[in-house]
C-alpha positions, 0 to 999 in steps of 0.5 A, a space after each residue: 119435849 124435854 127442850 121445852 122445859 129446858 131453862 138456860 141459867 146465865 147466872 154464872 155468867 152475870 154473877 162474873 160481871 164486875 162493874 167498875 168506875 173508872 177513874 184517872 189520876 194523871 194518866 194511870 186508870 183506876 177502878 172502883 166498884 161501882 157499889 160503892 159509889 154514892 154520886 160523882 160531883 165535879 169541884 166543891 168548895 172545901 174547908 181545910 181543917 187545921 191538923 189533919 193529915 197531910 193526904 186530907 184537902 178538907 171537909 164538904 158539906 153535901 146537902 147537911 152533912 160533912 164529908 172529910 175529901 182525900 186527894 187521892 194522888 197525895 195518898 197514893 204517893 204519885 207523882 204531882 208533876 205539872 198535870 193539874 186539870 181545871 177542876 177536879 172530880 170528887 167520888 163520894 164513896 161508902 166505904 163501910 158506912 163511911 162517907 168519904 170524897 176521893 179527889 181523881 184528876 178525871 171520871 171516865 165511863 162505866 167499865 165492865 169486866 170479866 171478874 176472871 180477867 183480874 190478875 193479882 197485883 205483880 210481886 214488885 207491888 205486893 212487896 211494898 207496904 203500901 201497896 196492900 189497897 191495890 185489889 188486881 189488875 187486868 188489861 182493857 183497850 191496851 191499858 192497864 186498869 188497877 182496881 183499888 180496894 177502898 176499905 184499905 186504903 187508910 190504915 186504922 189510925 188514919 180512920 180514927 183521924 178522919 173522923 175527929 176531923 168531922 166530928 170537930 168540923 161539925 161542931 164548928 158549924 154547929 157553934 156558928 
C-alpha cells in the first residue's frame, strides 16, 4: 500500500542537467549557458566607434537600443588564419544586465550535458591569465567542448570602456 503513496523525485537528476548554446569559432566548440542568451541574430550592420578596444567590431542597434559586438576570436586570442564564413553569428548575451553581442564563426544546437561530466580546465590553461573566463571542460560526440564564463570574459576596466562606448554611441544618434 505504501508503493502507492511512494512519489519518485527526479529532481536530482534534472537539477544536474545544464544546457548550453553551443557555438564554434574556426573549429573549436564552445558553450554557453543558454540563460544567458537573449536571441541568436545572423550578420547586422555594425557601426565602428572610433577608439575602442581593439576586440570591439562596433555598436548594433537591435529594436532602439545600442549594443557594443565583441569579436569573440579577437578576445580569445585564436588564431584568424583564412577561415571566414559569409556571415557571421551574433549571441546577444545578458551578462549581468549587460547586453552584449559576441561574434562566433557558427551557432550550433542546443547541447545538454550532465553538470558531473565537466572537468576543470587542464592546468596548462589555468597558468595563463587569461584564461580565467574558461568555466570547464567536458567531451561529447568525440569533441571537446569548452564552456566559457561570460561574466569574466572582460576585465573590469574593459567593462567601463564599453560602456563609454554606448553611451557615446547613443548620444551620437541622439544628436542626429
Amino acid at each position: 500500500m505504501t508503493d502507492n503513496y511512494r512519489i519518485r523525485d527526479n529532481s536530482s537528476e534534472k537539477e544536474q542537467l545544464i544546457q548550453m548554446v553551443g557555438f564554434k569559432i574556426g573549429k573549436e566548440i564552445f558553450g554557453v549557458d543558454i540563460l544567458m542568451v537573449q536571441e541568436i541574430i545572423r550578420s547586422a550592420p555594425i557601426t565602428y566607434v572610433p577608439n575602442s578596444p581593439e576586440f570591439v567590431e562596433g555598436v548594433i542597434n537591435l529594436r532602439g537600443s545600442i549594443i557594443p559586438v565583441i569579436d569573440l576570436r579577437k578576445r580569445l586570442n585564436l588564431q584568424t588564419g583564412d577561415y571566414k564564413q559569409e556571415t557571421d553569428w551574433i549571441l546577444i548575451l545578458d551578462i549581468g544586465g549587460r547586453i552584449t553581442g559576441f561574434i562566433v564563426d557558427w551557432v550550433t544546437d542546443v547541447i545538454k550535458i550532465q553538470e558531473n561530466t565537466i572537468d576543470p580546465p587542464p592546468d596548462i590553461l589555468v597558468a595563463g591569465l587569461q584564461s580565467q573566463y574558461i568555466r570547464g571542460v567536458c567531451e561529447i560526440e568525440d569533441s571537446l567542448l569548452i564552456l566559457l564564463d561570460f561574466s569574466r570574459i572582460l576585465l573590469v576596466d574593459e567593462v567601463k570602456k564599453l560602456k563609454n562606448v554606448t553611451v557615446d554611441q547613443e548620444k551620437t544618434r541622439m544628436s542626429s
